[in-house]
N, C-alpha and C positions, 0 to 999 in steps of 0.2 A: 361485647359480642352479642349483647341481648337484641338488642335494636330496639325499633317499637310495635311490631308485630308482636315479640316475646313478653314485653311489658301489657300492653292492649290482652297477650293470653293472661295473663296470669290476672288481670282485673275483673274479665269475664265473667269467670267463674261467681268471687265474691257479691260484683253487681247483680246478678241473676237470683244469690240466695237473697239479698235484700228485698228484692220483687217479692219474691215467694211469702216471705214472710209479712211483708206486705198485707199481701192475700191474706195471711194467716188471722192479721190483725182486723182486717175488714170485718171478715165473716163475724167476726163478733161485736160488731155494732149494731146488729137487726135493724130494727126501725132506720136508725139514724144513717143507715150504710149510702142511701144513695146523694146523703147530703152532702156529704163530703167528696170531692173529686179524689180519683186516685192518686194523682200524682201528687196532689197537695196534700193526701192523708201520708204518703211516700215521704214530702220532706217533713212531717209533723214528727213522724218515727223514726227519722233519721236524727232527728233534734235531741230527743228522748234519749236513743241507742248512746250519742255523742255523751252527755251526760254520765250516763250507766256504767261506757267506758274506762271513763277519766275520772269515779270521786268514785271511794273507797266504801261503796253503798249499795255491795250484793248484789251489783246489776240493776236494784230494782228504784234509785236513786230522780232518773229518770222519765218514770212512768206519774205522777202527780203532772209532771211537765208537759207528757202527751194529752194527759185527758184537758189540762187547763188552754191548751192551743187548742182543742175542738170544740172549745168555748167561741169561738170565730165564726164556726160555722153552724151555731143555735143548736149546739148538742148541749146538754144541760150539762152541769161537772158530775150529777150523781152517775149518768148514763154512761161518761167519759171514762168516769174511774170503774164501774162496772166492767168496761171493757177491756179497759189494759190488766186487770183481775185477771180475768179470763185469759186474753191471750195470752199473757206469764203465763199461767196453767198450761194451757196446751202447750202453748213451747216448751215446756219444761218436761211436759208429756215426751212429745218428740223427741228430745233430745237423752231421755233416759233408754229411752227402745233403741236410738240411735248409737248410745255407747254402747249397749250392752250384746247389739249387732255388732259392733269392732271389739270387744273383748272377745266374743265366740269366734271370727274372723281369725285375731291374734292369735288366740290361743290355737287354733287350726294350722296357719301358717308356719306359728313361729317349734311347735311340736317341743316346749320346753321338754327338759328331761330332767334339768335340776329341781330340786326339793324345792330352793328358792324360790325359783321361777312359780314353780304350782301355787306356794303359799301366798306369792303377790299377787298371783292372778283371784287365788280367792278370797284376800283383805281388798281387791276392787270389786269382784260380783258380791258380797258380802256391804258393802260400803253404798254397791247400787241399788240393791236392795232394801236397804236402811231409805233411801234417799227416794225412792220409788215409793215404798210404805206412808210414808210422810206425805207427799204428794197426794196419794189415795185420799188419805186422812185430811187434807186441806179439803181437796173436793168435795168430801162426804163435810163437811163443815160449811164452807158454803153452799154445801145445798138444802142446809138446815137454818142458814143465817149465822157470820162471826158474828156480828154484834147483838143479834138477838140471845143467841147464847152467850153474851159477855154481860147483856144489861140484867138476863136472868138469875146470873152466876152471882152479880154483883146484888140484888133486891135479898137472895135467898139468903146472904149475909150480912144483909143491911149496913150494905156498904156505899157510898154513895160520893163520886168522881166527879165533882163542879164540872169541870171542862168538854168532862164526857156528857152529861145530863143538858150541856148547851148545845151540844149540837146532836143529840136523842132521834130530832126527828129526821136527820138530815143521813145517818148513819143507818137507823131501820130500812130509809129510803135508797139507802145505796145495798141493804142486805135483799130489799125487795129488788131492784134491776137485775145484782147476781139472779137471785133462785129464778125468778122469771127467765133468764135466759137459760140456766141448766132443764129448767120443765118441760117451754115451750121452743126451743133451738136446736134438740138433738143432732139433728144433722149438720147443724153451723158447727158444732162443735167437733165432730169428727172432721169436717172438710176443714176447718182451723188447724189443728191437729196435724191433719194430711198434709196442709200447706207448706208449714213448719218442719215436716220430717223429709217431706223433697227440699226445702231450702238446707238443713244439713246435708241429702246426697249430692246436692249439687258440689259444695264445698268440699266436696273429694277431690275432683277435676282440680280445684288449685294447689293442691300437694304433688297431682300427678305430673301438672303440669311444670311446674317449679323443679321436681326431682329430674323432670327427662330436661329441661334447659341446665340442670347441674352437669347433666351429662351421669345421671346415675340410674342404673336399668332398673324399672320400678314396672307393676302393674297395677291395676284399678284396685283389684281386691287388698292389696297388701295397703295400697293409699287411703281406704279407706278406713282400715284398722290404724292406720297412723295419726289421721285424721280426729276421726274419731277419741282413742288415748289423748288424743291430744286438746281434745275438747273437756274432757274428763279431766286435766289437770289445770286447764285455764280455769275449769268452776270453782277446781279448790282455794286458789289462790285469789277468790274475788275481793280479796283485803289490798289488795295491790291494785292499785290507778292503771288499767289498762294491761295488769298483768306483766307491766316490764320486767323482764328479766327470768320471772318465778316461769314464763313463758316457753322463754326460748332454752330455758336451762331443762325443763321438762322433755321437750322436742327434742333435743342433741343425743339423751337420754335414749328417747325411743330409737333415733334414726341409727345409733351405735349398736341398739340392741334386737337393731332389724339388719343388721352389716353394712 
């Protein structure tokens, strides 16, 4: 009964956040942004995402993958990995503002009354907050240099890492692309940022859309605290190859405990 109008909806949605994030990704190549065609930068990230998905490697499994394809197009690899740096950041920006709009959401909708219910709700804003702080704390580190601060850490106890000390200058030079971009890119970063937090709104629409072809009376707001929760427990489970199972056992969860 779906046909292919229903299937065509329900792709939409997903294709469109791909775009976005896209964008998300662009904006943090500065210099090197117009070297790279969109679409070609489109399937480099799609390559990367594929990866990320499928091997048990925190999502971030991936990202050596993208910067070493934009070796193709005369991006240097320190400039490459600078920038998938960076985008993880801001996605992960996005996507933290973005759960934490579907917990206030849920917790609005859903009006627990049970003790339970409150104290889950605040082991997640408690848990997003942890996860938030850490974030901050990445940032505020590269924009001082990881490895200028690892190779310092490591002198002031005359300690000394063969593997690390061979490639010294190659590592400062990738601590130099980060900070240079946090310094002189303010705006990339927020529009990176931005991109990424529209490619998660979009991916409401494919919950809403999927719920109203079940034939179950759903509205935007409530899809998107679905959505949302339900992004919040794909992160946890990034030990699982694409999330099988730990996925959809999470969602049946919510969708039960939305009626």
């Amino acid at each position: 009964s779906l046909g292919a109008v229903g299937l065509v909806m329900m792709l939409v949605p997903s294709s469109v956040m791909y775009v976005l994030d896209n964008f998300g990704w662009r904006f943090t190549l500065g210099r090197h942004k117009a070297a790279v065609p969109f679409w070609r930068l489109f399937i480099i990230r799609t390559a990367g995402e594929l990866v990320n998905a499928t091997t048990p490697a925190a999502y971030v499994g991936g990202e050596p993958l993208k910067a070493s394809l934009l070796k193709t197009f005369s991006v240097p690899m320190t400039d490459g990995l600078a920038s998938v740096v960076v985008a993880k950041t801001t996605m992960t920006i996005a996507q933290i503002v973005y759960i934490l709009l579907g917990i206030g959401v849920g917790i609005w909708v859903l009006a627990p009354s049970a003790s339970a219910d409150h104290l889950s709700g605040v082991a997640a804003t408690i848990s997003l907050g942890l996860l938030l702080f850490a974030t901050a704390m990445f940032i505020v580190i590269q924009r001082r240099g990881l490895f200028t601060l690892l190779f310092t850490g490591l002198e002031k106890y005359r300690i000394r890492v063969t593997a690390l000390e061979a490639r010294r200058e190659k590592l400062l030079a990738l601590d130099e692309s980060i900070v240079g971009f946090y310094t002189r890119n303010r705006a990339s970063f927020l529009l990176s940022t931005g991109a990424f937090f529209g490619g998660w709104l979009v991916e409401v629409l494919e919950v809403y859309v999927i719920m109203r072809y079940l034939g179950e009376p759903i509205d935007i707001v409530t899809a998107l605290s679905i959505d949302a929760l339900t992004t919040f427990i794909k992160g946890g489970t990034f030990f699982v190859p694409g999330s099988i199972g730990a996925q959809e056992a999470g969602t049946l969860m919510l969708l039960r405990a939305y009626g």
